[in-house]
Phi, psi and omega in degrees: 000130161285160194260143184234122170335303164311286175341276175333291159317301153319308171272333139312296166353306204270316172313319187231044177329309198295346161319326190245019163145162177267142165110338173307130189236140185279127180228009144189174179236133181059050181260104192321197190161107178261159199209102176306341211250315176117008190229050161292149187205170192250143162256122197284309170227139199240132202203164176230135175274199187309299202294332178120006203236122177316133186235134173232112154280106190243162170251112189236148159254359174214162179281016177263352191252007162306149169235000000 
């Protein structure tokens, strides 16, 4: 498999959440979404913050791969 940068970047991340706010806990990487309709997609990293509320984090590295 190649190392793909976006990985990498994912994975310090998921590692070093208060960069990206306090209270965060990490509770997967690549955490899947299944879809009966066939159009299931990955959340690169998935967190709860303080409060108990789902945080979903993707990663991009340029504005052309934005959705």
């Amino acid at each position: 498999m190649a190392d793909r940068f976006e990985d990498r970047i994912r994975d310090y991340l998921a590692a070093h959440l208060e960069i990206l706010g306090d209270g965060l806990s990490l509770l997967q990487k690549e955490h899947v979404l299944p879809n009966s309709a066939g159009a299931g997609g990955r959340i690169d990293i998935l967190a709860r913050d303080k409060f108990g509320v789902f945080v979903a984090i993707e990663i991009k590295r340029s504005e052309q791969a934005a959705r």
